[in-house]
PDB file of N, CA, C and O in Angstrom:
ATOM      1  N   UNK A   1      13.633  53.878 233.918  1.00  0.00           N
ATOM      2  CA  UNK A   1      12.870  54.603 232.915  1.00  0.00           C
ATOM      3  C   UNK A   1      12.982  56.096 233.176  1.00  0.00           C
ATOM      4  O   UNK A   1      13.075  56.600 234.295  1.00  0.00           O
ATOM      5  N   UNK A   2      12.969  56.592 232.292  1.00  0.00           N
ATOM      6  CA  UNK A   2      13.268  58.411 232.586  1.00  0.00           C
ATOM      7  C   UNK A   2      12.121  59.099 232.564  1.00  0.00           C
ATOM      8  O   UNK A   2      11.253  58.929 231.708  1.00  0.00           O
ATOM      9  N   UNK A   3      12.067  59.744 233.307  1.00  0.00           N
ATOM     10  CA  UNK A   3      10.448  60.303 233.838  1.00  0.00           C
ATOM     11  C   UNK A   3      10.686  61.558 232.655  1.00  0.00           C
ATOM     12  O   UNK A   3      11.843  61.937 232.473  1.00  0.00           O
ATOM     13  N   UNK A   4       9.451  62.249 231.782  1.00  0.00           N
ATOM     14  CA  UNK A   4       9.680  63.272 231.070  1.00  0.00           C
ATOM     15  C   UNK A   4       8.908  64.334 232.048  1.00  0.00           C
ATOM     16  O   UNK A   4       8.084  64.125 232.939  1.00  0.00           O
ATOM     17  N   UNK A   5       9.338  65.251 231.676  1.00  0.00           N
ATOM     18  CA  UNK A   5       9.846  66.214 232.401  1.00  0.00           C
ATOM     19  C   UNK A   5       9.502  67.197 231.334  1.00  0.00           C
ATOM     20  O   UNK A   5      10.188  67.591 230.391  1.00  0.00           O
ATOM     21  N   UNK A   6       7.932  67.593 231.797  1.00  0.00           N
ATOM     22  CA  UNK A   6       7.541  69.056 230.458  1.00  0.00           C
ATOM     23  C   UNK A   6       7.680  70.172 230.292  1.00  0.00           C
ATOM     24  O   UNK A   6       7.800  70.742 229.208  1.00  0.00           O
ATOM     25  N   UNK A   7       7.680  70.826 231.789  1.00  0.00           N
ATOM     26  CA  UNK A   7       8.054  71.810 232.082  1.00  0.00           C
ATOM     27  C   UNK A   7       9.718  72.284 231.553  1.00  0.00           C
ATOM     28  O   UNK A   7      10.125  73.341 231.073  1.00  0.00           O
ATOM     29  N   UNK A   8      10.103  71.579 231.733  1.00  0.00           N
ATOM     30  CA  UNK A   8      11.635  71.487 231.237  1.00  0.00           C
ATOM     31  C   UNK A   8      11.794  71.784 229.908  1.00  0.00           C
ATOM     32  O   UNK A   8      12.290  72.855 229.558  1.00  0.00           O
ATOM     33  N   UNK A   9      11.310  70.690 228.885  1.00  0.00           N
ATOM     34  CA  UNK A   9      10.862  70.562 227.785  1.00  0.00           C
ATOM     35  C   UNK A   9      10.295  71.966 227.355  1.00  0.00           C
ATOM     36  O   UNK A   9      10.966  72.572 226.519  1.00  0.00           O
ATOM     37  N   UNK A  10       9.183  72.540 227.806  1.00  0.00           N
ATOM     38  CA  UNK A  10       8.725  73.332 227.294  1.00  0.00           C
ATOM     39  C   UNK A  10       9.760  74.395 226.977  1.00  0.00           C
ATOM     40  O   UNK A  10      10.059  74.849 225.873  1.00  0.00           O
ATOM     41  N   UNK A  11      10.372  74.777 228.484  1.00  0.00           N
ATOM     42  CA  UNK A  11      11.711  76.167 228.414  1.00  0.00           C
ATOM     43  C   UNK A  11      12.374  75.866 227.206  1.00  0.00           C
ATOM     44  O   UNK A  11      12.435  76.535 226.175  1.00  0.00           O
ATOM     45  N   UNK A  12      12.978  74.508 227.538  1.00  0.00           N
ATOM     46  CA  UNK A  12      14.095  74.193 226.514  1.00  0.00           C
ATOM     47  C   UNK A  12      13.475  74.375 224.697  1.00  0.00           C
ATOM     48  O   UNK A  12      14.134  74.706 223.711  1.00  0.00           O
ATOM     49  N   UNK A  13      12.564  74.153 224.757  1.00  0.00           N
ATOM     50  CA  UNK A  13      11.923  74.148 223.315  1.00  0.00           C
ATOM     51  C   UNK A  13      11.607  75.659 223.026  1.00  0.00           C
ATOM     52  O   UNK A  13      11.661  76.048 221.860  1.00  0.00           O
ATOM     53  N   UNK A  14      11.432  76.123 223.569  1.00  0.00           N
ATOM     54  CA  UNK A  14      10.480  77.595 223.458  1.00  0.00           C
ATOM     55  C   UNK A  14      12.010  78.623 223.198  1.00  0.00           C
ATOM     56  O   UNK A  14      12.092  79.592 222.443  1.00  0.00           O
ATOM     57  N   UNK A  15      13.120  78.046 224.082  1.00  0.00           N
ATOM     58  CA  UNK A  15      14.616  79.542 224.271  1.00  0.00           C
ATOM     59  C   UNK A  15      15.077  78.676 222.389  1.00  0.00           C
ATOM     60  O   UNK A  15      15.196  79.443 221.433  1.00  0.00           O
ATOM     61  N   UNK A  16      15.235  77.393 222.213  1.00  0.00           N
ATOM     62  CA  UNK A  16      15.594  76.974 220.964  1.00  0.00           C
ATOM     63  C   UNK A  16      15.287  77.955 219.803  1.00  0.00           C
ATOM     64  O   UNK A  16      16.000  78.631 219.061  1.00  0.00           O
ATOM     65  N   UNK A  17      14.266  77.815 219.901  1.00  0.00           N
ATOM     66  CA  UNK A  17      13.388  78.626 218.959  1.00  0.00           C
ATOM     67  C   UNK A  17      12.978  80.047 218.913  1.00  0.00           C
ATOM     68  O   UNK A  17      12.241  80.573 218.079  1.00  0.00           O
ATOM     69  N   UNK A  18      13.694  80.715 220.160  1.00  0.00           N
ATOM     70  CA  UNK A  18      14.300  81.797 220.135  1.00  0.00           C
ATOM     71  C   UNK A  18      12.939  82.634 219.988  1.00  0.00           C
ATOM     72  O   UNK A  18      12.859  83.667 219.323  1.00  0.00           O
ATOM     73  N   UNK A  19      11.741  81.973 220.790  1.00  0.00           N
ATOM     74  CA  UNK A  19      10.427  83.062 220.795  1.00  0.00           C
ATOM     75  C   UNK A  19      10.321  83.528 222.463  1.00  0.00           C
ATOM     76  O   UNK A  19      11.341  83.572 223.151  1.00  0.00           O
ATOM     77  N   UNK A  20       9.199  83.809 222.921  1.00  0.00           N
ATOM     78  CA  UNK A  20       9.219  84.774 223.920  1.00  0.00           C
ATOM     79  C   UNK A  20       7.958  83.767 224.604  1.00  0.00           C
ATOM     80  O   UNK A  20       7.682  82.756 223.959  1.00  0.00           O
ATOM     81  N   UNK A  21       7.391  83.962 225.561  1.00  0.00           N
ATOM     82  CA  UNK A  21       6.512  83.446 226.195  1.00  0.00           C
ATOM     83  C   UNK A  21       4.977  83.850 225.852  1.00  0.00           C
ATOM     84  O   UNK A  21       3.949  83.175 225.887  1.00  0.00           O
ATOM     85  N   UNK A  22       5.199  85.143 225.523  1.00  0.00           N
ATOM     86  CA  UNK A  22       4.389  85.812 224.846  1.00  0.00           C
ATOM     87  C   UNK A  22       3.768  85.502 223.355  1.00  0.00           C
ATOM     88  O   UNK A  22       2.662  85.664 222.841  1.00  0.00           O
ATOM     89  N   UNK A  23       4.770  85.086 223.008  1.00  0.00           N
ATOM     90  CA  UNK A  23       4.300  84.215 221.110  1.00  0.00           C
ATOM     91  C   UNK A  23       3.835  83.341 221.885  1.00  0.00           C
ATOM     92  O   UNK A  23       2.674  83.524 222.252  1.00  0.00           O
ATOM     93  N   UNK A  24       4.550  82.138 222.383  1.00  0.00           N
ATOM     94  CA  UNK A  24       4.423  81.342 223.153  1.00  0.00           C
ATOM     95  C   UNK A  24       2.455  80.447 223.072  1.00  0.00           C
ATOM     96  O   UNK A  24       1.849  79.476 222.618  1.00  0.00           O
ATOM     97  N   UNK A  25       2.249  81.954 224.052  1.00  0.00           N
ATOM     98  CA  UNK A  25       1.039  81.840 224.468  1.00  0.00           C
ATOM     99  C   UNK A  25       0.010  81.962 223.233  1.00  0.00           C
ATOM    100  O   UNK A  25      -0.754  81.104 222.790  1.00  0.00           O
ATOM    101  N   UNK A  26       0.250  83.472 222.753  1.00  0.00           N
ATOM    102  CA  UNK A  26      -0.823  83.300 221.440  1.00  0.00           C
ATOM    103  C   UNK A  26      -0.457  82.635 220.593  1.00  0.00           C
ATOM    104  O   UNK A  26      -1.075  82.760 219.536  1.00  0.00           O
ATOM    105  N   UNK A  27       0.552  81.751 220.624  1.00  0.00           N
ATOM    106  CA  UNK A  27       0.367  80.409 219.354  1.00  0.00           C
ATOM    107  C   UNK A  27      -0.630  79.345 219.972  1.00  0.00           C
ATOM    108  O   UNK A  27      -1.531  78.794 219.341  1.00  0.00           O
ATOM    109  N   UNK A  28      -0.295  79.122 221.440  1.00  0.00           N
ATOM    110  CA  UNK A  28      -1.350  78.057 221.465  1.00  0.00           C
ATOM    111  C   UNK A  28      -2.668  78.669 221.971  1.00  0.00           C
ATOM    112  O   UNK A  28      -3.696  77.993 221.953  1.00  0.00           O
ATOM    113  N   UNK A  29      -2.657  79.855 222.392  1.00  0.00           N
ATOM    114  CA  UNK A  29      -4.329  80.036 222.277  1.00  0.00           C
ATOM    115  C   UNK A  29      -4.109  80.620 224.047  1.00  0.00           C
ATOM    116  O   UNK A  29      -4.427  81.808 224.084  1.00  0.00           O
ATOM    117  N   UNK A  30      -3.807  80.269 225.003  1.00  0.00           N
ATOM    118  CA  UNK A  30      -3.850  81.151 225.821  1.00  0.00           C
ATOM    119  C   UNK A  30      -3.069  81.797 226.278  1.00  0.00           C
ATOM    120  O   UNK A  30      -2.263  82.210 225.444  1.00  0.00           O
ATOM    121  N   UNK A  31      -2.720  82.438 228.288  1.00  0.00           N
ATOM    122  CA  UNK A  31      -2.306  83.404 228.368  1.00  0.00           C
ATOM    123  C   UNK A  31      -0.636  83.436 228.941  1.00  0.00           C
ATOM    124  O   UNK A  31      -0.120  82.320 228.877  1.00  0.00           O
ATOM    125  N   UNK A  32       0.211  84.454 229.445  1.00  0.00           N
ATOM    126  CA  UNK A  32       1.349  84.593 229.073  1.00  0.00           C
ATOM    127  C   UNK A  32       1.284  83.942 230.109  1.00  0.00           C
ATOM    128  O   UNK A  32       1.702  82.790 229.993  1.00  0.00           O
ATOM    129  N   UNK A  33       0.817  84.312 231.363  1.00  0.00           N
ATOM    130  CA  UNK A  33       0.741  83.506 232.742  1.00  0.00           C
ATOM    131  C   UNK A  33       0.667  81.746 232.722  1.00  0.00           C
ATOM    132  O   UNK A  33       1.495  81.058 233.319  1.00  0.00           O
ATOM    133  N   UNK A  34      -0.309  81.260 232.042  1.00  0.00           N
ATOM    134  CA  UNK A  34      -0.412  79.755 231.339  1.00  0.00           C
ATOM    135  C   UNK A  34       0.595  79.363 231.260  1.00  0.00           C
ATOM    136  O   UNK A  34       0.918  78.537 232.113  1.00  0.00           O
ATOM    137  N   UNK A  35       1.647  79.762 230.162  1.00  0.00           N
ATOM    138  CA  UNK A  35       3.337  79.757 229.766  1.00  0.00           C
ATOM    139  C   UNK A  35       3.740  79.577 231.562  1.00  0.00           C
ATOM    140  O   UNK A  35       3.786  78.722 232.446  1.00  0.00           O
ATOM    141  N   UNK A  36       3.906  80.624 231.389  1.00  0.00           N
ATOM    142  CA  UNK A  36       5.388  80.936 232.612  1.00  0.00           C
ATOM    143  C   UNK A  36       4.571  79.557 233.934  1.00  0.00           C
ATOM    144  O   UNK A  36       5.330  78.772 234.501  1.00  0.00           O
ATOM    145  N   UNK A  37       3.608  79.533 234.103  1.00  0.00           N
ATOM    146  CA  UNK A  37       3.614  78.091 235.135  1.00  0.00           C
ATOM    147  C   UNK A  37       3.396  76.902 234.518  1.00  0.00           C
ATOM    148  O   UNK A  37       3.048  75.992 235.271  1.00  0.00           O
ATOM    149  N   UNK A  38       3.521  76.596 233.127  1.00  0.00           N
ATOM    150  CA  UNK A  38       3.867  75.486 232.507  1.00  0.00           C
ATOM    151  C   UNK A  38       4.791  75.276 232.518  1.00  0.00           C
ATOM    152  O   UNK A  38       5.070  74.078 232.485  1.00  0.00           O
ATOM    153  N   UNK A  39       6.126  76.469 232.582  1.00  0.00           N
ATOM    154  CA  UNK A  39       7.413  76.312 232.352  1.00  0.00           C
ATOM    155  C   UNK A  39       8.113  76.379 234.065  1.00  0.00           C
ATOM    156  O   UNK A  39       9.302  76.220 234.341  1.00  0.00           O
ATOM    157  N   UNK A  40       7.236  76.595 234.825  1.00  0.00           N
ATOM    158  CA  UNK A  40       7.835  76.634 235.921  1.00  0.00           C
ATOM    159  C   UNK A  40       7.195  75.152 236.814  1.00  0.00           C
ATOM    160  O   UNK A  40       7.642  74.910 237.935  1.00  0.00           O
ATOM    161  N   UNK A  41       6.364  74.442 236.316  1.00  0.00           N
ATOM    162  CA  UNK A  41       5.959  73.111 237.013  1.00  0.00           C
ATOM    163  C   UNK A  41       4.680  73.301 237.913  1.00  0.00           C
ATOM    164  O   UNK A  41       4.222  72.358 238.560  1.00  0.00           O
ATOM    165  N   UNK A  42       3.914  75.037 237.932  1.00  0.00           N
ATOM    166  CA  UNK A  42       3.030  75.126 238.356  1.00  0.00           C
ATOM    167  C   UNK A  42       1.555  74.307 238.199  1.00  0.00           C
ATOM    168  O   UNK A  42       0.634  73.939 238.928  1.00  0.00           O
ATOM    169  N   UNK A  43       1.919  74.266 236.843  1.00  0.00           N
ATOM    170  CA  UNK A  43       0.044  74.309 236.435  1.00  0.00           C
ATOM    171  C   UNK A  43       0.702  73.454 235.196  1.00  0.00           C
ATOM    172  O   UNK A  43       1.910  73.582 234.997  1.00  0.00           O
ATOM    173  N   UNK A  44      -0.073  72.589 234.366  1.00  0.00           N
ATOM    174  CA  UNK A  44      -0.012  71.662 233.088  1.00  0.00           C
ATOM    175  C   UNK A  44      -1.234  71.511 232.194  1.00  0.00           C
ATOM    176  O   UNK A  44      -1.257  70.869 231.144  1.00  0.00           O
ATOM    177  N   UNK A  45      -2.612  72.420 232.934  1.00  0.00           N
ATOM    178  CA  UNK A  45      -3.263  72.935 232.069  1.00  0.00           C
ATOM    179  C   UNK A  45      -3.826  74.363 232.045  1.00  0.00           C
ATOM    180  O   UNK A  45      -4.481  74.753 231.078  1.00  0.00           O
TER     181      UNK A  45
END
């Protein structure tokens, strides 16, 4: 079974779509920091 992998997901979805970490964040409501350790496997909330 293939383990998903969000952090991953997230980068990969976010460079697709050709926004910044910064939209990123104020689309879903918090901060740029939030982003960058969601996308780095730090933190998931």
């Amino acid at each position: 079974m293939n383990m998903l992998n969000l952090s991953e997901n997230i980068l990969r979805l976010r460079r697709e779509r050709k926004i910044t970490q910064e939209e990123l964040a104020d689309f879903a409501g918090v901060t740029k920091a939030s982003v960058s350790k969601w996308e780095s496997g730090g933190s998931l909330s």
